[in-house]
Phi, psi and omega in degrees: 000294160272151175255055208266167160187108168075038177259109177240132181239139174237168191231103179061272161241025179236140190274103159282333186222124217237088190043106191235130190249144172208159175200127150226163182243145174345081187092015153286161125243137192261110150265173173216105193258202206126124192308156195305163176058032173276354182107348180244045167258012172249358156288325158311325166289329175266355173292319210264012173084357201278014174229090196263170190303147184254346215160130170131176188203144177238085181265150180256111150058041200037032163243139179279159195211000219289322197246030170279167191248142178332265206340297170326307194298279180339290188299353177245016186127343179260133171243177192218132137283093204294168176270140190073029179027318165065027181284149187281146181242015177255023178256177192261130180319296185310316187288336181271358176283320159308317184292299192305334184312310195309346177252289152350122187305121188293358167330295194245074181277321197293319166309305171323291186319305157305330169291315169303320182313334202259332164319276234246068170319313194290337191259012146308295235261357142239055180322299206254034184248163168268152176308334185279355182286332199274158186299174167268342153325308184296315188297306185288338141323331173292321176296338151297302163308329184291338205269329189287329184276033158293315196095019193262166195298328192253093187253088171312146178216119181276103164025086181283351215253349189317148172051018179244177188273126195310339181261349165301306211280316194296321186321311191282327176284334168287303171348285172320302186269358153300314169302290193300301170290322160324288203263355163082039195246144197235137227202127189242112143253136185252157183177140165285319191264095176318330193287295182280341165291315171259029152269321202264326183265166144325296179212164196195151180240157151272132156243145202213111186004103175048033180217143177245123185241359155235154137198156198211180143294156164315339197277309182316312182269343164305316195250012141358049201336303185244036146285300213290299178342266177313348168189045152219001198280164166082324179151157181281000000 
């Protein structure tokens, strides 16, 4: 489904991200984990254009999408669920859900809708509170929701698990493999906590400044010397 190959993006003359080979396929999820600043939430930005490849090519279902503008990408499928949720917080659960929508067929909002609500019970039970009100478990369950009333083949997802509480963080990785199996949805996760991310994908990369420098199954990089060294040792 996705493609990245040989995508190096900069931020003015400093290289973030320095030939990145990648793949995910259909109804996998692929994660990709790696220490703050390893490059990959600006990789996820540059899938979604809002940062571009300076070299490299990005395919969708085998269409390059490398040099479309964000609005475009979104219309061929993909949503993204930012790191820091980013939910608007003076709207309304319902009014941002409505905004995710907008790139989606208004046909079927009411189906969506019911589908996010019946995902993320809590965010029925505040529909009509504003986002900024909400816990941050809640706000990222809303940043998830929003990102699903698009409908999309591709769901990115920026670190779901930042800043929550260890029965959030389990909450939240089933929600995720509920989306995929359930709604059929292929899911690129990015994440610091390694330990529950690669119990959940299918495969997974390792990134080591703007570089990918492992990459295996999940079971495979778990078990790993030096993945367990750099990010499972000391506790999950």
């Amino acid at each position: 489904m996705l493609r990245i190959e040989g995508v190096h993006t900069y931020y003015g003359a400093i290289e973030a991200l320095k030939g990145v080979d990648l793949s995910v396929e259909t109804g996998e999820i692929v994660t990709l984990i790696g220490a703050n600043g390893a490059g990959k939430s600006t990789l996820l930005m540059t899938i979604c254009g809002s940062q571009r490849a300076r070299r490299g090519r990005i395919e969708l279902e085998g269409r390059d999408i490398t040099r479309l503008p964000t609005h475009e990408i979104v219309r061929h499928g993909i949503a993204q669920s930012p790191e820091g949720r980013r939910i608007f917080p003076r709207m309304t659960v319902i009014e941002n859900l409505q905004l995710g929508s907008l790139t989606g067929n208004p046909a079927h909002f009411e189906r969506n809708l019911e589908r996010v609500l019946s995902l993320f019970p809590r965010l029925k039970e505040r529909k009509d509170q504003r986002g900024g009100t909400l816990s941050g478990g809640e706000q990222q369950m809303l940043a998830l929701g929003r990102a699903l009333m698009s409908e999309p083949r591709l769901l990115l997802l920026d670190e779901p698990s930042l800043g929550l509480a260890p029965m959030i963080v389990k909450q939240i990785f089933e929600i995720i493999r509920t989306i995929n199996r359930e709604d059929k949805v292929t899911i690129f996760l990015v994440e610091q906590n390694a330990f529950h991310a690669l119990k959940l994908a299918s495969r997974g990369y390792v990134m080591v400044n703007g570089r990918i420098t492992l990459q295996g199954t999940g079971a495979e990089l778990l078990a790993n010397p030096e993945v367990r060294a750099a990010y499972l040792e000391g506790g999950h």
